[in-house]
C-alpha positions in Angstrom: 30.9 94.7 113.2 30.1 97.9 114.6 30.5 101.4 114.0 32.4 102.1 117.3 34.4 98.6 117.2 35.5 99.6 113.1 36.6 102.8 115.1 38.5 101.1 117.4 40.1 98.6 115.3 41.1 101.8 113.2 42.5 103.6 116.3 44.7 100.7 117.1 46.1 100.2 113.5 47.3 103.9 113.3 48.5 103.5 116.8 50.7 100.2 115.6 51.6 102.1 112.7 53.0 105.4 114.4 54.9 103.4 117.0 56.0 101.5 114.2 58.1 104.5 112.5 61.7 105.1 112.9 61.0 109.0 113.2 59.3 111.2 115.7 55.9 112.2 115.5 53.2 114.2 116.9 49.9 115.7 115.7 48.2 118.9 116.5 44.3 120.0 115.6 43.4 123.0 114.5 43.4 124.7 118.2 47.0 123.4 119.0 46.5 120.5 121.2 48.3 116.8 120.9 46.5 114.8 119.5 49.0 111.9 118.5 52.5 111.0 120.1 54.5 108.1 119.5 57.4 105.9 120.7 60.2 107.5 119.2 59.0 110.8 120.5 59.1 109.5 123.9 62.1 107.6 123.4 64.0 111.3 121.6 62.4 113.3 124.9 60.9 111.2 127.6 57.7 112.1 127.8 55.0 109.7 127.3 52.1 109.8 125.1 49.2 109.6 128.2 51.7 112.8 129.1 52.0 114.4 125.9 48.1 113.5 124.5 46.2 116.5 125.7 48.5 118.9 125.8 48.0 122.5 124.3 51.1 123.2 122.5 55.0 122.5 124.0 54.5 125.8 126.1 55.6 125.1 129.7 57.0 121.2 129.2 58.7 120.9 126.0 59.9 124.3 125.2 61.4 127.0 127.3 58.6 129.5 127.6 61.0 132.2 125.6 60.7 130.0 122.8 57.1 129.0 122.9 55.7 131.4 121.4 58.3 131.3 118.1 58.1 127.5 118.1 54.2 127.3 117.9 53.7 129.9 115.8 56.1 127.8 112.9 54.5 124.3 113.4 50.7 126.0 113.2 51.5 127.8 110.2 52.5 125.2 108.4 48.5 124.4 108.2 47.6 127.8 106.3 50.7 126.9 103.5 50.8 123.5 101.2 54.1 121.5 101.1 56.4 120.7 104.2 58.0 123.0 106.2 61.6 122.7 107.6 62.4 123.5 111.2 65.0 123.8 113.7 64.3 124.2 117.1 65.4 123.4 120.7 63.0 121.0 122.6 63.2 119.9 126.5 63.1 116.6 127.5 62.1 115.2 131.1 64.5 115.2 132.9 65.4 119.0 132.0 67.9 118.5 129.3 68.0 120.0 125.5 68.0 118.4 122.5 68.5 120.0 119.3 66.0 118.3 116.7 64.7 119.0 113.2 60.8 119.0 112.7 59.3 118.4 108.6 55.3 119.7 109.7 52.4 119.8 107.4 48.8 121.0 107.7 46.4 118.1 107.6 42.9 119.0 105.6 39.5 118.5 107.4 37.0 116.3 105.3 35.4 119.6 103.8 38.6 120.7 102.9 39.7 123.4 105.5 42.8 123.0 107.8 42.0 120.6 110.3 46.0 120.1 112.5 48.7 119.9 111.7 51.5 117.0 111.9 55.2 117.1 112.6 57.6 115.0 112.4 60.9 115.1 114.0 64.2 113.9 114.9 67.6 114.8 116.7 69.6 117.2 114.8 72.8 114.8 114.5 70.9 111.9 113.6 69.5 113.6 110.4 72.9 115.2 109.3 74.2 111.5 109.3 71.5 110.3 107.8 71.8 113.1 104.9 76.0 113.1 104.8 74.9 108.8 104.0 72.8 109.9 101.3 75.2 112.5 100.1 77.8 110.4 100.0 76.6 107.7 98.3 75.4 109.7 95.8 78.9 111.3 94.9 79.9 107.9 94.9 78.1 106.7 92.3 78.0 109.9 90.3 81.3 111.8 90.4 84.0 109.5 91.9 87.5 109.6 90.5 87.1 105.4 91.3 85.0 103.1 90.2 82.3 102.2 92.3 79.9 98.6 91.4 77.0 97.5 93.7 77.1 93.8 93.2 74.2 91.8 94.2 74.3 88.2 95.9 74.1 86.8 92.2 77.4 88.2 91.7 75.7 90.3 89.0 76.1 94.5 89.1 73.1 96.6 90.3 74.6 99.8 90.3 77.9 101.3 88.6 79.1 104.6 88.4 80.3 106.5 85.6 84.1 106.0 86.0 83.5 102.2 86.7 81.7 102.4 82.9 84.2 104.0 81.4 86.5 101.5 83.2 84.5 98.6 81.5 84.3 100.4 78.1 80.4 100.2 78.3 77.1 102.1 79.5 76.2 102.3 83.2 72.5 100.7 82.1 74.1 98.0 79.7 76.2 96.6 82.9 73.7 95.7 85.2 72.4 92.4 85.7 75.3 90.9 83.1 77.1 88.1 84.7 81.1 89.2 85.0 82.1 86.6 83.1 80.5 88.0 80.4 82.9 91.7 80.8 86.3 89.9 81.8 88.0 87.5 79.7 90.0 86.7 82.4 90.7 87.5 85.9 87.0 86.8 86.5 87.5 83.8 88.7 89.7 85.6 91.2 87.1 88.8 91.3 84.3 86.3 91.8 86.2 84.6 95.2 86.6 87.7 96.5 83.4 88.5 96.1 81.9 85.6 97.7 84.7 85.7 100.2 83.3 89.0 101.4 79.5 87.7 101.1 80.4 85.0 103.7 83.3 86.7 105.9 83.7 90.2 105.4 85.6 92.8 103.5 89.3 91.5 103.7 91.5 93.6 106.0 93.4 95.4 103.0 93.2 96.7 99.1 93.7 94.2 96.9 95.4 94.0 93.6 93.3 92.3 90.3 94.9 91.7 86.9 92.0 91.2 84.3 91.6 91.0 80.7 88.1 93.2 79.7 86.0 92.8 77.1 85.3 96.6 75.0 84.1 97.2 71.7 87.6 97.9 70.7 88.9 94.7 72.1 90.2 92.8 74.9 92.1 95.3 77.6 94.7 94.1 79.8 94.0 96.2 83.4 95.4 96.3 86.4 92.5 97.3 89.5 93.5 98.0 93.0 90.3 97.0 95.1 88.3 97.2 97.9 85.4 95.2 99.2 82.9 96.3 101.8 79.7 93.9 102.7 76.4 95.5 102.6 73.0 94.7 105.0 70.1 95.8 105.4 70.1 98.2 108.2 65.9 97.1 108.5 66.4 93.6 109.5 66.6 92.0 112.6 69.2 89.7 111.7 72.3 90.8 109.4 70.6 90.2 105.3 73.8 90.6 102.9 72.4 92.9 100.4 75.1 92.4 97.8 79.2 93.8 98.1 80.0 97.8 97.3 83.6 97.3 95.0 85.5 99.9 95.1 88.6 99.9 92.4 91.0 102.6 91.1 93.1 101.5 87.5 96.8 101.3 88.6 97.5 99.7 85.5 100.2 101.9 83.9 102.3 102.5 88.0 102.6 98.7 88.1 103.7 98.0 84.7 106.4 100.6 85.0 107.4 98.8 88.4 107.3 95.4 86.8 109.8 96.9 83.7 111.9 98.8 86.5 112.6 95.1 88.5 113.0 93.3 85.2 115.4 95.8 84.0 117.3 95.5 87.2 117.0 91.8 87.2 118.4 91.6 83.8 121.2 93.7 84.3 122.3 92.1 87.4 122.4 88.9 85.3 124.6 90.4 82.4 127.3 91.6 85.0 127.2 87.7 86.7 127.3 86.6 83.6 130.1 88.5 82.7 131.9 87.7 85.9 131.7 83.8 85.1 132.4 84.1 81.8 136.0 85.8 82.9 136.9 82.9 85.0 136.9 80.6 81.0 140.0 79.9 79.6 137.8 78.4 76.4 135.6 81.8 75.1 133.3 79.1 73.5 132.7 77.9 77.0 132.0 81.6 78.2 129.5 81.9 75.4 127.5 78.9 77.2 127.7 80.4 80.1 126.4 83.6 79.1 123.6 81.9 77.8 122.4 79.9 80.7 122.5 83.2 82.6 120.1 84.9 80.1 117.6 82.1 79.7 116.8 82.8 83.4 113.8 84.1 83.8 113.7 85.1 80.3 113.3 82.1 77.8 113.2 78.2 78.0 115.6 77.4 74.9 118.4 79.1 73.3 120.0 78.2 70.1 123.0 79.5 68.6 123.4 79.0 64.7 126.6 80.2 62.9 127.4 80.7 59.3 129.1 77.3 57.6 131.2 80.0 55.7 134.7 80.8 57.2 135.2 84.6 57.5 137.7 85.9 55.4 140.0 88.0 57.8 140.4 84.7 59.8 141.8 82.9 57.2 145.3 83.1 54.5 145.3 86.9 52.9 145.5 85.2 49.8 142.4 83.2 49.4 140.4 84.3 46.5 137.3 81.1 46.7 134.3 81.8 46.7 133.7 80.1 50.1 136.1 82.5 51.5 133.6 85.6 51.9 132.6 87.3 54.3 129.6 85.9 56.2 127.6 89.2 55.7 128.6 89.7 51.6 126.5 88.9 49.2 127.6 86.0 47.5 125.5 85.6 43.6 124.3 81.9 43.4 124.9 80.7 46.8 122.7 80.5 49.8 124.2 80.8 53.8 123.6 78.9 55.2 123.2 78.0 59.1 124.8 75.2 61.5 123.8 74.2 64.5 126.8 75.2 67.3 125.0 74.8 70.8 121.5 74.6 72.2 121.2 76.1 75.9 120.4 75.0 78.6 121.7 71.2 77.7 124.9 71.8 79.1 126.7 72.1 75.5 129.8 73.8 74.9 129.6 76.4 71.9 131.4 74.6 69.2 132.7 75.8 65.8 131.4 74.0 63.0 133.8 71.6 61.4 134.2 71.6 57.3 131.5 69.7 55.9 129.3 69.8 58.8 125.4 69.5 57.5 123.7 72.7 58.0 120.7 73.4 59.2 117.4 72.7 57.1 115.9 75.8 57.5 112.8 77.4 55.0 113.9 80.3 53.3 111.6 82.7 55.3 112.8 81.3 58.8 112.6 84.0 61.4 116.9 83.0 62.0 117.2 84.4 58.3 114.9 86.9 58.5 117.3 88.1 61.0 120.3 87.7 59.4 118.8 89.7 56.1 117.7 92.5 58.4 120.5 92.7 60.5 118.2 92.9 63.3 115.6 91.0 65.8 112.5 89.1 64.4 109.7 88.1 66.7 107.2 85.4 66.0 104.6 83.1 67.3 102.4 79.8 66.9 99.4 81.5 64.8 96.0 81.0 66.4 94.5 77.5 65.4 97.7 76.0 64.5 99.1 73.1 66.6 102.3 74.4 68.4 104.0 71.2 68.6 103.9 71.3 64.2 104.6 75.0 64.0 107.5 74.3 65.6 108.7 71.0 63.8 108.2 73.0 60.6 111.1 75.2 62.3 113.8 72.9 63.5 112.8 73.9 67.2 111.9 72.0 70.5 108.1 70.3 70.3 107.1 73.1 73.1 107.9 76.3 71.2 105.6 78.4 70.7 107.2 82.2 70.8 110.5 82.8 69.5 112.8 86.2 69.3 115.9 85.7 66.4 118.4 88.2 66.5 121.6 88.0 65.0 125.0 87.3 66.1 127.8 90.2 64.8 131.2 91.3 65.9 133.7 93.8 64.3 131.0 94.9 61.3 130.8 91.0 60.5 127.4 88.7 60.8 128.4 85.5 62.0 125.3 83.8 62.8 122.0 83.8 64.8 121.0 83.2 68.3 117.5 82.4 69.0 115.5 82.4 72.5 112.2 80.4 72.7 109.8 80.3 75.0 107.0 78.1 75.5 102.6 78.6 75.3 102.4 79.2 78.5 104.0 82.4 78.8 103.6 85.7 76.7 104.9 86.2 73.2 108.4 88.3 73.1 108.0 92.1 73.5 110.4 95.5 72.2 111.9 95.7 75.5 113.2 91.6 75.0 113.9 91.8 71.8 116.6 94.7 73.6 117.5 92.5 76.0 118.3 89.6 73.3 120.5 91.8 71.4 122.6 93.0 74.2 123.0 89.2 74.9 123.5 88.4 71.1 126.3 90.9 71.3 128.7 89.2 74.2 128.5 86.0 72.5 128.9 87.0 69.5 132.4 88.4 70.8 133.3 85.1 72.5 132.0 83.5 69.3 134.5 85.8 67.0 137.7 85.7 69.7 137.1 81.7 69.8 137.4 82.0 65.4 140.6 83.5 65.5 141.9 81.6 68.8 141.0 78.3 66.8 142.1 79.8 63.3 145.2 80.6 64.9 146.0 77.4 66.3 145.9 75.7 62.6 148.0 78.6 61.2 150.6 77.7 63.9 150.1 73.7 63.2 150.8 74.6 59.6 153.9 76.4 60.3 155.7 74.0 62.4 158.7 72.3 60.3 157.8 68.3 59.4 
């Protein structure tokens, strides 16, 4: 190939190239006349290149010739300094309008070193200040956000995280990227994945939403509540719409819904005591009004109840002058003997709360049972299946239903006097029993404990009366 046809071929790559760029440009030599112009030049102010090319300076067509002067004397010194220069200046399109723009100009060097032009690019004022308020804005957002902010790629895997989302994660911002998400939630992650991919394929949904999810820290698993958003991100270079990845945007609400969930569950559970106190006044029979106040508190609140009472009458119900043994107190200490426990109802079988009868067979229970663990504290006991061991045999070992796995003892008093224990079990499906249920359980324990000691005396005084009548 020739000299002259290398030439060409080099002449039409830069001209592919500067019609190629996003920006506006034009080139000056050293005297001040256009030497380059492309598209977006013509496109910001209407002149053509074969109009432009040529040219000495903006003087008379591009600038008003007030400003000429100012204008060219900034873009040619820009040859006589290193570095870029930063302009603002007024320019005049075709059709005689004005269009504020901002020019970045640098001198270009000659082969032996000495300024040869200079070349300036530019673009419309606006245009630029989005451009930079982008920029600006997503760097606050992944540096100094009071939200989390994650970049997620279409993998599903984190390319960028801020420094609140870290913290959020209990990790570095370096050690998150590229980890599956499996790998930080212990659970939650399949709902955060479908909302992900939801996005990739549809579009951010239409409103926040609301993730519960376990996460994995060094100090251990962390139970979080995140309220999110989802945005879908493309490649503004493309011709056709390339997903990029989703920008998740959460904020940690944790602690405001937990105190709204305790607020409706305290409501919910006081509603129930005062219905359950309402049905429980339409019973003639206070053992039947102690299984009604049962069934109401196993709703929502435990699968099973069990109410076990002492086998040992309590002395005040009985003659003045028994002096046996077997006549204490439920809650005295009694050397050599053991209390023991009887089974009176299970909930929610339908079972009227009975007294045990003399010589009913108590209940087999070990001698650390949670039920006498209660009664020897005088208070509630919590406990659950321990990790590894089959529910179904945990439970066996404690006289309970097959599908216990979490259970809450507390005991059963009324006018100073223990009289028994009620238990609530739940099953492995939901949580194990927490401070505020083991509250709830007593406040129960308490009402039927009263039905428990007014259906004593009502039955103790119904044999004192049989006694009495004459033969």
């Amino acid at each position: 190939m020739s000299v002259s046809g290398r030439n060409e071929t080099a002449d039409d790559l830069l001209a592919a190239l500067l019609d190629g760029m996003d920006a506006a440009l034009c080139a000056f030599d050293a005297d001040g006349v256009i030497t380059h112009w492309n598209r977006e030049a013509e496109r910001i102010l209407g002149w053509t290149a074969a109009e432009a090319v040529g040219r000495r300076g903006f003087a008379g067509w591009a600038v008003r010739a007030a400003d000429a002067h100012d204008v060219e004397g900034r873009l040619m010194s820009a040859q006589d300094s290193p570095g870029r220069h930063v302009h603002e200046f007024a320019l005049l399109t075709k059709d005689n309008g004005r269009v504020l723009v901002r020019t970045q100009s640098a001198g270009v060097p000659g082969v032996d070193g000495k300024p040869a032009g200079v070349y300036c690019a530019f673009s419309e004022v606006h245009a630029q200040i989005d451009l930079e308020r982008s920029i600006a804005l997503s760097e606050a957002l992944l540096d100094d956000a009071s939200w989390g902010v994650v970049l997620v790629d279409v993998d599903l895997r984190p390319a960028v995280v801020n420094l609140h989302a870290a913290r959020a994660f209990g990790s570095g911002r370096t050690a998150l990227l590229g980890r599956p998400l499996g790998e930080l939630l212990a659970q939650g992650v399949e709902e955060l994945e479908g909302a992900l991919q939801h996005v990739l394929a549809e579009g951010a949904p239409p409103a926040p939403l609301e993730l519960w999810v376990s996460v994995r820290t060094p100090e251990g698993v962390r139970r979080r509540c995140w309220r999110s958003g989802f945005l879908r991100l493309a490649s503004p270079l493309a011709e056709l719409p390339v997903p990029l990845g989703v920008g998740w945007l959460f904020q940690d609400v944790t602690e405001a819904r937990r105190a709204e969930l305790d607020t409706g569950q305290l409501r919910f559970r006081s509603n129930q005591l005062h219905r359950a106190g309402r049905a429980a006044a339409e019973c003639e029979d206070p053992a039947e009004a102690a299984a009604v106040r049962l069934d109401f508190a196993l709703a929502g609140f435990a699968e099973h109840a069990l109410v076990d009472v002492l086998d040992v009458p309590d002395v005040l119900d009985g003659p003045a002058e028994a002096a046996d043994p077997a006549d204490a107190r439920p809650d005295q200490a009694v050397p050599g003997r053991r209390r023991r426990l009887v089974r009176a109802a299970v909930s929610p079988s339908g079972q009227t709360l009975l007294l045990p009868a003399p010589g009913t067979i108590p209940v087999r229970y070990a001698g650390m049972h949670p039920a006498l663990q209660a009664l020897d504290r005088i208070g509630p006991v919590r406990a659950s299946v321990p990790a590894g061991e089959p529910p179904e045999a945990w439970a066996r070992a404690r006289h309970w239903p097959p599908d216990a796995a979490h259970a809450l003892c507390t005991v059963l008093r009324s006018r100073g006097r223990t009289l028994g224990a009620l238990t609530f079990l739940r099953g492995p499906s939901r949580p194990a029993f927490e401070r505020a249920d083991a509250l709830y359980a007593e406040e129960v324990a308490a009402r039927v404990a009263a039905d428990l000691d007014l259906a004593r005396r009502t039955s103790a005084g119904a044999d004192g009366a049989r006694r009495t009548e004459p033969g």
